[in-house]
C-alpha distance (Angstrom), angle and dihedral (degrees) to the residues before:
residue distance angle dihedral
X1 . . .
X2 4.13 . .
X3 3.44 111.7 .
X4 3.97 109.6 -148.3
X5 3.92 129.9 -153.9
X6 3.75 110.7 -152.9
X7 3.82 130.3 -170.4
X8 3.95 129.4 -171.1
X9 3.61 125.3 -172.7
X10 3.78 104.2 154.4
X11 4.14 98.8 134.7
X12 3.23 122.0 -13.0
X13 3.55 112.7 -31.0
X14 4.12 126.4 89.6
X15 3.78 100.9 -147.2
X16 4.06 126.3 179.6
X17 3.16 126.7 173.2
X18 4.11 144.7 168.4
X19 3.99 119.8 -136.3
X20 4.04 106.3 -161.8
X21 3.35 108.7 -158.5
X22 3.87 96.2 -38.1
X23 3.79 94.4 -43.7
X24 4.52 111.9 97.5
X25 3.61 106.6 -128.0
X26 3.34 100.4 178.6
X27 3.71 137.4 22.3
X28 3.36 117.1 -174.2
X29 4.06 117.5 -168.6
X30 4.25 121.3 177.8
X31 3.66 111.4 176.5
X32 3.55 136.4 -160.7
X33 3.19 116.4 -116.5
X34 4.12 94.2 173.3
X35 4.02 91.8 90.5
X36 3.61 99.0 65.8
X37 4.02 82.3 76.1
X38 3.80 84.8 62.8
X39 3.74 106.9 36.7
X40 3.33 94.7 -118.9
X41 3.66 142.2 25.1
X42 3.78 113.7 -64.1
X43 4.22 107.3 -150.7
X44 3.92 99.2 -149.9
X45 3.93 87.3 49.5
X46 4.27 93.1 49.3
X47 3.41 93.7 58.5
X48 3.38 101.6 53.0
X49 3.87 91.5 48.8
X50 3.73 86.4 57.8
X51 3.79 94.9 48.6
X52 4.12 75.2 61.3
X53 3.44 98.5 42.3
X54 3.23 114.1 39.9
X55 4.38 109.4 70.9
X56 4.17 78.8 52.8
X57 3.61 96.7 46.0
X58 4.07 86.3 49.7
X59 3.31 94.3 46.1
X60 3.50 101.0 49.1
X61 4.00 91.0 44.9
X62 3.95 82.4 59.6
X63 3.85 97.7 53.2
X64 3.82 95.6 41.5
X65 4.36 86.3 56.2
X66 3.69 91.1 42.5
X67 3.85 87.0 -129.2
X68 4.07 123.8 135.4
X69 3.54 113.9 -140.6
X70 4.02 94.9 -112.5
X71 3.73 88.0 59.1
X72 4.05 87.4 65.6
X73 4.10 124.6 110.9
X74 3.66 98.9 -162.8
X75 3.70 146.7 -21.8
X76 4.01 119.8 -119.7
X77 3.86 116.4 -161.2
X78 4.24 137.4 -178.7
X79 3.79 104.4 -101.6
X80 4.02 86.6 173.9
X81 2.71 168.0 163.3
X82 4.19 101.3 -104.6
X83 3.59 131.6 80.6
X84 4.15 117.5 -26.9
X85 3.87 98.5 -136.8
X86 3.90 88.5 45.7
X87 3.74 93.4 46.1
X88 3.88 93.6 45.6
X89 4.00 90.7 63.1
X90 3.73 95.0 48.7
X91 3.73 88.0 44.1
X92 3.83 103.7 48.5
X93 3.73 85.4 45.4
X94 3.49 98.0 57.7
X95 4.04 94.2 37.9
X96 3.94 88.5 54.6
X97 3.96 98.3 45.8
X98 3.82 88.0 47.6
X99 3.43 95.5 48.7
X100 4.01 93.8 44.0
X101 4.07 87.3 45.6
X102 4.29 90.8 40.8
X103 3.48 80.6 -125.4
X104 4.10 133.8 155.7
X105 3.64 113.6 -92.5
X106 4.14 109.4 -149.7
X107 3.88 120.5 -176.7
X108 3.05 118.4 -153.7
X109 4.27 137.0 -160.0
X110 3.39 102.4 -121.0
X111 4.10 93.6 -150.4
X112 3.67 82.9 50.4
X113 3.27 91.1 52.9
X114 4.40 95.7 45.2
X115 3.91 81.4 62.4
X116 4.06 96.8 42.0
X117 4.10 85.7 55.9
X118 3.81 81.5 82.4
X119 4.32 90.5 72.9
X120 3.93 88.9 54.8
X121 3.70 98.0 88.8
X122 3.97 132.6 -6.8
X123 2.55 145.8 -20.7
X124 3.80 103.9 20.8
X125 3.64 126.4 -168.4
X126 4.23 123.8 -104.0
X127 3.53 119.9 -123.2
X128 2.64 119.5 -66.4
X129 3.77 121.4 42.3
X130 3.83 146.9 144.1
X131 3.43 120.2 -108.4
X132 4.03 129.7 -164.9
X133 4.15 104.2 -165.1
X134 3.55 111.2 -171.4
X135 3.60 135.0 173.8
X136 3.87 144.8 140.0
X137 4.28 83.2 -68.8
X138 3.17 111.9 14.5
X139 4.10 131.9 62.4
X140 3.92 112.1 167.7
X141 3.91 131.7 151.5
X142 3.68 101.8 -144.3
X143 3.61 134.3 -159.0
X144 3.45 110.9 -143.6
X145 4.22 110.7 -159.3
X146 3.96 89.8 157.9
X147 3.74 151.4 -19.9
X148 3.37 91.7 -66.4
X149 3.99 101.1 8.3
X150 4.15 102.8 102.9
X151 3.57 120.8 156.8
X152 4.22 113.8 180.0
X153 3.98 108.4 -132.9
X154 4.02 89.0 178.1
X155 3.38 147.7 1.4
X156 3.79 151.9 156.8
X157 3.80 116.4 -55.7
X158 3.61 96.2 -162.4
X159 4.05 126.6 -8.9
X160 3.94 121.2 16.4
X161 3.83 122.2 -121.3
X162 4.04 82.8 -102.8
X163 2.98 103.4 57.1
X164 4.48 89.0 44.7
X165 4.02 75.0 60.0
X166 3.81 99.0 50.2
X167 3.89 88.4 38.6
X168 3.88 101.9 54.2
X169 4.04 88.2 36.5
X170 3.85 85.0 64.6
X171 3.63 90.5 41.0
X172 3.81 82.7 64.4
X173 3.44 96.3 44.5
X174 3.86 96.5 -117.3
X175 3.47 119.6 147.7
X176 4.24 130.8 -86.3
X177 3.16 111.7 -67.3
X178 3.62 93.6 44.8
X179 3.56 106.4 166.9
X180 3.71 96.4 73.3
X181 3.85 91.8 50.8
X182 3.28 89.2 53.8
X183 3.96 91.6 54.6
X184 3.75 89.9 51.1
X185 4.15 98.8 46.1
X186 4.02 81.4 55.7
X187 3.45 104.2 57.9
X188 4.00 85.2 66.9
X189 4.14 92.1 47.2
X190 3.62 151.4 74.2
X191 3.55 112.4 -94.4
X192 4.02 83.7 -156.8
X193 3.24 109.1 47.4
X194 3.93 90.0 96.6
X195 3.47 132.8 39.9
X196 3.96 122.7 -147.2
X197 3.41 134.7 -176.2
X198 4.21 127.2 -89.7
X199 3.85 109.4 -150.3
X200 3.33 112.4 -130.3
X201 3.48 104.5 -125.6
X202 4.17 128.5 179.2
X203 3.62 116.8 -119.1
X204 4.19 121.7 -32.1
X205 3.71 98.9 -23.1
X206 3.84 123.5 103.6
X207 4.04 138.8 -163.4
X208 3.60 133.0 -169.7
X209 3.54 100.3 176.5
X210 3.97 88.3 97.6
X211 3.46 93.5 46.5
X212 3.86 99.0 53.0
X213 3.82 84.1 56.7
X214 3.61 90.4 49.1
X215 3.93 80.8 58.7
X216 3.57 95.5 45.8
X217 3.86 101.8 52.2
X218 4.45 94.2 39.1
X219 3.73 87.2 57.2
X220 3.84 95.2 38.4
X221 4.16 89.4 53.3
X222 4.00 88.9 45.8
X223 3.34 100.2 60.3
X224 3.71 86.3 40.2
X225 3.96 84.0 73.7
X226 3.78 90.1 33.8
X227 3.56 134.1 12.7
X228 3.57 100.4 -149.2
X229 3.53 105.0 53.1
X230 3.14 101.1 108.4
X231 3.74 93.4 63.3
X232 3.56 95.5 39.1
X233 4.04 93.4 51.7
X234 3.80 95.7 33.9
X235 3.99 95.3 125.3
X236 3.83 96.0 44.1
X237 3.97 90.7 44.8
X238 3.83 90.1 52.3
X239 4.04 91.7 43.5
X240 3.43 93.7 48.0
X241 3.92 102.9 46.9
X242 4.02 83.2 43.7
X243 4.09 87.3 57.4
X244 3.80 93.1 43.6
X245 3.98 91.5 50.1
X246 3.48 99.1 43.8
X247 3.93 96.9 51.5
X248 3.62 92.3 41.7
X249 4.14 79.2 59.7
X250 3.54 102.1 46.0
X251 3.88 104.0 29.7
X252 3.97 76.2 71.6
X253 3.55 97.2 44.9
X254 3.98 91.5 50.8
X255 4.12 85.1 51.1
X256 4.40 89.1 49.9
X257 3.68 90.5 51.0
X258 3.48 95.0 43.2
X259 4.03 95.7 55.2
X260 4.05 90.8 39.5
X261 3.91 91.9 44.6
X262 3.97 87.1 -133.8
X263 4.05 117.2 148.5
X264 3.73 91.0 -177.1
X265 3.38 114.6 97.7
X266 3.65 137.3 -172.7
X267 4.09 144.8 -172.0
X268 3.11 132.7 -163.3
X269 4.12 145.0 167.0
X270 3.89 132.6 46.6
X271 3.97 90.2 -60.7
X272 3.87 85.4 63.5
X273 3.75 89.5 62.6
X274 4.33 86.8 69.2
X275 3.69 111.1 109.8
X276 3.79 86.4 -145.9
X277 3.67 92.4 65.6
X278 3.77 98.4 37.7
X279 3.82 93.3 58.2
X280 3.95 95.7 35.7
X281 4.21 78.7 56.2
X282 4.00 93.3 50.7
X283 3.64 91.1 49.3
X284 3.68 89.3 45.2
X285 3.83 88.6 49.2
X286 4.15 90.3 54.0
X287 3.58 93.0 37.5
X288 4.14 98.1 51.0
X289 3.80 98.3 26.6
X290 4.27 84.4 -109.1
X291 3.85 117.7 165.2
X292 3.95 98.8 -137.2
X293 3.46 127.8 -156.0
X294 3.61 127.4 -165.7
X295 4.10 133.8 173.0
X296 3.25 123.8 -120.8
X297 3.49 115.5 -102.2
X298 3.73 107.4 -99.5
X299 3.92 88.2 53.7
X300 3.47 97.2 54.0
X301 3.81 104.4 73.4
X302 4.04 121.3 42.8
X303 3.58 108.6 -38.0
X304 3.74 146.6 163.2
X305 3.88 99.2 -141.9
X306 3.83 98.0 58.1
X307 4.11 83.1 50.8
X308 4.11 85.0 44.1
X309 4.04 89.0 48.3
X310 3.92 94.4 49.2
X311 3.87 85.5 48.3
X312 3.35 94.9 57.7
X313 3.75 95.7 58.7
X314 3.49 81.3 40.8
X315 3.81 92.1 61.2
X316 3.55 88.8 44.3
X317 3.49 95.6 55.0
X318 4.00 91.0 48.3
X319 3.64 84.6 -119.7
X320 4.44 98.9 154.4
X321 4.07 125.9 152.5
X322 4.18 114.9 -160.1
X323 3.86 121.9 -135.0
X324 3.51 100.6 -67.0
X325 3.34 86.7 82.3
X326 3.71 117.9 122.7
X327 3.85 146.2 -168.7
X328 3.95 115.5 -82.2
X329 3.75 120.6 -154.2
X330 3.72 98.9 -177.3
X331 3.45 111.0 25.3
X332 3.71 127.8 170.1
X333 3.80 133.5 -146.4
């Protein structure tokens, strides 16, 4: 019955958490709330808000499992991919407490470990499965064979659907982070009140860069004709965009499951927190006979318990690294 400590520090969030046995018993998230003076998250600044955060966030995690730190089995860690200076905290932190404990050290893939949130409660998807992971940089539909069997059978070309999010929020001049914003503003408009562009794009693969430019040069002409269109169309814009995104996403997850005959079907990342894409998925699921499987909320953005479930298996599988282990910025499956 290992019991796992887990930290993520990717971005911008300082994550712990504790796995128990399989089950996340705590799932500790701190924010920063210092880049939404920049529009955006500013690297140099991250890390040293995790160097702050991060003996708290561990700490905390511990009390909230009622676990002491000598009862641990191992500690699980992002190695990538995210930003270098944010990774290197989480990292160091882990590789110091391990080695201070002579405990384990597990690294863990932390797109890998977006799609492995899905075993944390039920019901969990069977082998094998189709999963679309999307975030502010990362768009992917995944094939998942098992635990740690992925192969990617499409994915972004150029920008992720996040980052189209981010993007057209600032386009609007809403505040950082945009893309929920833009997920409230649409529940109040009319996903069809604006038409925007699908890019044609061969096989599994996706772009958005196209799109955001579409974005970019309909509301630049609008406001050409009147000024405050923006503000006076704000729900409708948001709806719209939202639509456009979400069945650029799924009209190629319908084609993936289609050619791999899969009916299981997965989401994962921040993206897969959007209501928009959530209920467009449920309908899918009634209208195509899908089984759908969606995260609970928590473990859909950056968090430490979908790194603290993937060490588990990890742990299970023997799978350890020793303290030459470093940060990743790209990192592939």
């Amino acid at each position: 019955m290992p019991i796992i400590l887990a930290i993520e520090s990717s971005c911008d969030e300082t994550s712990v958490a504790v796995c128990n046995n399989g089950k996340i018993t705590a799932n500790v998230i701190a924010n920063q709330t210092i880049h939404e003076n920049y529009g955006g998250v500013i690297p140099e600044l991250a890390s040293r808000v995790h160097q702050q955060n991060i003996v708290p966030a561990v700490q905390q995690a511990l009390a909230i499992a009622q676990v002491d730190k000598n009862e641990l089995d191992g500690v699980a860690f992002t190695q990538g991919p995210g930003l270098l200076g944010a990774l290197l905290v989480g990292v160091s932190f882990a590789k110091s407490f391990a080695l201070a404990l002579n405990l384990p050290l597990i690294s863990v893939n932390h797109m890998q470990a977006h799609i492995l949130a899905h075993f944390i409660d039920d019901p969990k998807p069977p082998f094998p499965f189709l999963c679309l992971t999307v975030s502010g940089g990362h768009t992917q539909i995944v094939l998942v064979k098992d635990y740690f069997d992925m192969e990617i059978v499409g994915e972004t070309l150029d920008d992720a659907a996040g980052e189209a999010f981010d993007k057209t929020a600032k386009i609007l001049n809403l505040p950082y982070p945009g893309g929920p914003l833009i997920d409230k503003y649409a529940q109040n408009g009319n996903p069809l009140a604006f038409k925007f562009p699908e890019p044609q794009i061969p096989g599994l693969n996706y772009s958005f860069s196209g799109f955001k430019t579409a974005i970019l040069y309909f509301v630049r002409d609008r406001q050409k004709e009147n000024p405050q269109f923006v503000e006076e169309n704000l729900a409708d814009i948001c709806a719209s965009v939202q639509f456009s995104i979400v069945g650029i996403l799924l009209n190629k997850l319908k084609k993936a499951a289609k050619e791999y005959g899969i009916k299981d079907i997965a989401i994962a990342g921040g993206v897969s927190a959007n209501s928009g894409l959530r209920n467009a998925l449920q309908d899918m699921q009634k209208e195509l006979g899908w089984n759908v499987y969606i995260p609970a909320f928590q473990y859909c953005t950056d968090n430490a318990g979908m790194i603290a479930i993937a060490g588990y298996h990890k742990f299970l599988a023997g799978e350890f690294v020793g303290q030459e282990v470093s940060p990743m910025a790209r990192m592939n499956f």
